[in-house]
C-alpha positions, 0 to 999 in steps of 0.5 A: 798693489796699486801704487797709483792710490797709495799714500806715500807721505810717511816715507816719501822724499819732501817735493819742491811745495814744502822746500822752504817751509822745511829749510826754515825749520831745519835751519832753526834746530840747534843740533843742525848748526852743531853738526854743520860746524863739526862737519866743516870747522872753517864755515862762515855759518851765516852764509851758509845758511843764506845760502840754503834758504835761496834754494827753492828746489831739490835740484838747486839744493844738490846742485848748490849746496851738496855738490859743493859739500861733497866736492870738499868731502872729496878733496879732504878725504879721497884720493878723488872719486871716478866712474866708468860705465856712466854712458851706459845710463840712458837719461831719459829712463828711470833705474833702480841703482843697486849696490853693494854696501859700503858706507853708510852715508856715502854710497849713494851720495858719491854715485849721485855726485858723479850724475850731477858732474855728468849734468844727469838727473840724480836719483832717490836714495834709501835710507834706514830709519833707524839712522834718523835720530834727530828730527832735523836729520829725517827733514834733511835727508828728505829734502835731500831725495831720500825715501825712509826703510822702516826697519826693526818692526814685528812680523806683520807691521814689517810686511805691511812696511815692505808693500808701503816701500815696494808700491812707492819705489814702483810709482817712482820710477813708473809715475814720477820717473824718478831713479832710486838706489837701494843698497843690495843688502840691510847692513854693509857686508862686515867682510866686504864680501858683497851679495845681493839679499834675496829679502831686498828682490822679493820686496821689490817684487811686492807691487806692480800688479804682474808676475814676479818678473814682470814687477821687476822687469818695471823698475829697471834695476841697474847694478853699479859697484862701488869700489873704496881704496880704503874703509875707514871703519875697517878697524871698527868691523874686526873689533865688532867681530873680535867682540861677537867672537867673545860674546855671541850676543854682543850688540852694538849701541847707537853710538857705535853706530855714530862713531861709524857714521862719523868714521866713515864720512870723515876718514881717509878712503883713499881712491874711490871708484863707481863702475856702472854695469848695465840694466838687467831688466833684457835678463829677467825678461827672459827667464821662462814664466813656468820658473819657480818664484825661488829659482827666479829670485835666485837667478836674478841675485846672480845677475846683480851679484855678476854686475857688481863683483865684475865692476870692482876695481882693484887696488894694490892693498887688495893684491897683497891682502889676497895673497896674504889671506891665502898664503900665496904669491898668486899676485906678487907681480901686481905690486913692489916691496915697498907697496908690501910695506905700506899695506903691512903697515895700514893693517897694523897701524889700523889694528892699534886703533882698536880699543878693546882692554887686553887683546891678547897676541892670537886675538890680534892675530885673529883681528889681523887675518880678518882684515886681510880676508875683507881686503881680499874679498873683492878680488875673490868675488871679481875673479869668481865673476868673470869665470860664471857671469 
């Protein structure tokens, strides 16, 4: 595939030519002032806007609107967000990000705070159509950097979508030298047991006109991990898994997906910390050319999955939480009685939270251990990592 000749317009993130003609118009929809007043209640609208229609470009937007926006988000809802590993990113190369899947909206929107603090080039961010619901959304996420997954589509409009998505993530990075962050997965891992989707690379692999690892070799791939003291939407996930445990079939509904968003946006999430890893692409070059392509795939999940799970932090809910899944004492000396307590009383007072009619006490009990296990996860993984990567 030659990315050179292809039309990206559908998916695209807005350039800078079409800045203010979007703004305007965005900026006229209703149900963006509606969602701007919720999102902030203490705004003064009409200087907001004032501001927005002043930027003439995505970097003065990021750099005047949304690092202000997300500097707030940061104070109201973390308990401060860091990074390690920032050196690692050479500035004048271009990656692809890829993560682990914590939040729907604010992955990728923290690790680029943490590139405009550092004064670094923010990077193009995935993002599923099918959280594009509103018109307004679709123009602000664009104007925003953000490229469009089309998801949900029958067998052969799928394939054709994933050439579309591969070919545009290999002109950016190789003609506009432009980072991207794709997540490592569709959908976050309900129990936070993170691993990278063989789907994801071999869609990446798509275009570029090489070999298999020639084409990822180009764009860079640069694991980070993202690391949430606490998920917001914890509760949210045992309920959903509560629910498909009573009915296989069970699907959420678009507002479900809403509230999630919202939760997980507006909620407390304690500490938050990205740790960058480094770029594999010295890794996937290395692998022999005879490698079979599954092999290859395989092999180069392992790197990302070994750059992701070595960058976890870990807090002292994660220490009790493991202990508490696997009915040990392994990391008693980690935290005091009183950190115990707290955790104890998260869990349970997360679990109060959950709205389904007659939960019976081994349904609780269910829901409890679930939690435990997805606050357990990530130490799992990392002390898996450090013994084979």
């Amino acid at each position: 595939m030659d990315a050179n000749n292809l039309d990206f317009t559908d998916i695209a993130p807005y350039d800078d030519s079409q800045f203010k003609e979007i703004i305007a118009k965005m900026v006229s929809e209703p149900g963006f002032e509606h969602a701007i007043r919720w999102i902030l209640p203490d705004i003064d609208y009409p200087q907001f806007i004032a501001l927005l229609t002043s930027c003439n470009s995505k970097r003065e937007f990021q750099s005047r609107v949304m690092q202000n926006f997300l500097n707030e988000l940061e104070r109201k809802t973390t308990a401060g967000v860091t990074a390690s590993g920032v050196m690692n990113v050479k500035p004048d190369m271009s990656y692809t990000f890829i993560t682990n899947h914590r939040d729907i909206v604010l992955d990728a929107s923290f690790l680029n705070l943490i590139f405009l603090r550092n004064d670094m080039k923010t990077s193009e961010v995935a993002i599923g159509d099918n959280l594009l619901i509103y018109e307004w959304i679709t123009d602000l996420v664009k104007l925003n950097g953000s490229f469009i997954v089309k998801r949900n589509l029958p067998t052969r409009q799928a394939l054709d979508a994933a050439r579309e998505l591969s070919g545009y993530i290999h002109h950016a990075i190789r003609n506009k030298k432009e980072s991207i962050w794709i997540a490592q997965r569709q959908g976050r891992a309900k129990d936070s047991s993170d691993h990278t989707q063989e789907s994801v690379l071999k869609m990446l692999g798509l275009a570029g006109g090489g070999t298999l690892t020639e084409n990822l070799a180009e764009i860079n791939i640069f694991p980070a991990a993202i690391s949430y003291e606490f998920d917001p939407n914890d509760y949210l996930k045992a309920r959903e898994y509560l629910l498909r445990h009573r009915d296989p079939d069970f699907k959420k509904s678009q507002h479900d997906d809403l509230f999630s968003m919202e939760t997980g946006l507006m909620q407390y999430k304690g500490r938050v910390h990205i740790s960058f890893a480094s770029c594999i692409t010295p890794l996937i070059s290395s692998i022999p050319a005879d490698t079979d392509k599954q092999e290859t795939i395989r092999q180069i999940c392992h790197h990302i999955d070994c750059g992701i799970h070595g960058g976890y932090k870990i807090y002292p809910i994660n220490y009790v939480a493991y202990d508490f899944a696997f009915d040990s004492d392994m990391y008693r000396e980690r935290y005091d009685d009183e950190e115990m307590k707290r955790v104890q009383e998260y869990i349970e007072g997360q679990l109060d939270k959950v709205d389904i009619p007659d939960v019976t006490t081994q349904e609780r009990s269910f829901m409890r251990t679930y939690m435990y296990m997805m606050y357990a996860n990530p130490l799992r993984n990392k002390l898996l990592a450090s013994g084979c990567c």
